[in-house]
C-alpha positions as CSV (number, residue, x, y, z in Angstrom):
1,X,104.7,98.6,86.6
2,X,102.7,101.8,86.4
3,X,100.0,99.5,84.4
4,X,99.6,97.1,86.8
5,X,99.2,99.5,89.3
6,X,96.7,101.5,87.3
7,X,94.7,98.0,86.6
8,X,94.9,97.2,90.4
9,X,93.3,101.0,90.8
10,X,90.7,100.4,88.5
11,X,89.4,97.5,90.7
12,X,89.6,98.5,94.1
13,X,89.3,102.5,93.1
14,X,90.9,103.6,97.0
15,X,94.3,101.9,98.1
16,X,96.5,103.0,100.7
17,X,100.3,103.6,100.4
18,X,101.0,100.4,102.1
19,X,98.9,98.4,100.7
20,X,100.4,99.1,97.2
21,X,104.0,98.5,98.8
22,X,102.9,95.0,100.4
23,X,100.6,94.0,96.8
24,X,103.8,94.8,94.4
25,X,106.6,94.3,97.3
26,X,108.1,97.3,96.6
27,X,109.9,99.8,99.1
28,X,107.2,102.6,100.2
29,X,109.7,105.4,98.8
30,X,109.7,103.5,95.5
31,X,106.0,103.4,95.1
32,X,105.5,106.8,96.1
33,X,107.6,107.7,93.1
34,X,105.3,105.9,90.6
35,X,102.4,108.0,92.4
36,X,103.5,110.7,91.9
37,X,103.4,110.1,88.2
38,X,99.9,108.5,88.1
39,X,99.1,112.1,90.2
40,X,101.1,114.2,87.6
41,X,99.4,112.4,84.2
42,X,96.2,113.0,86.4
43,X,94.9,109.5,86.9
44,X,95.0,109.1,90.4
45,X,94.5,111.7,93.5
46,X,95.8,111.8,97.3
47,X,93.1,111.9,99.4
48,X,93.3,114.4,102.0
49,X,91.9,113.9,105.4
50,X,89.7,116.3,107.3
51,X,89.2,114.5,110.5
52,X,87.3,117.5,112.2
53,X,84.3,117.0,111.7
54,X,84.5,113.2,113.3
55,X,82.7,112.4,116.3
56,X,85.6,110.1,117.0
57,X,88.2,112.9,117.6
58,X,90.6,110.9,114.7
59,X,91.0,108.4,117.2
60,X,88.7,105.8,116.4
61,X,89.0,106.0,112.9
62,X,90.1,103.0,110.3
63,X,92.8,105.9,108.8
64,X,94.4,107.3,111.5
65,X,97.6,105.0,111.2
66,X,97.5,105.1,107.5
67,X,96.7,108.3,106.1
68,X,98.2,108.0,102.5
69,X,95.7,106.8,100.5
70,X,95.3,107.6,96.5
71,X,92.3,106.8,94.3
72,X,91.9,106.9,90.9
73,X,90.3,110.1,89.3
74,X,87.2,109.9,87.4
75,X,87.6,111.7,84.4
76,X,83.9,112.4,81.8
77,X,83.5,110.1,78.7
């Protein structure tokens, strides 16, 4: 499973918590696991929102409901 979520990574680069869940249908806890092994063998990163500096105030924006979002690390060749 953690392949095939790697793989999915590797094509769309940013994916939400949710989006993972609904894609494999797996329980949000469950995924959340796998994470936070991609996180700990450093292949994927939580993206942490700043929402300060918006104009919008974080109201307006496309991550305010869903603020869990991982994307895959680039590492040098």
């Amino acid at each position: 499973m953690l392949i095939a979520i790697l793989s999915l990574f590797k094509e769309r680069k940013t994916i939400s918590l949710s989006d993972l869940s609904i894609h494999f249908k797996t329980d949000a806890n469950a995924m959340q696991s796998m994470l936070n092994k991609l996180i700990d063998k450093d292949l994927i990163e939580h993206i942490n929102f700043n929402c300060e500096g918006c104009s919008s105030g974080c109201k307006g924006c496309s991550f305010v409901n869903d603020k869990d979002i991982y994307k895959l690390k680039q590492h040098p060749v």
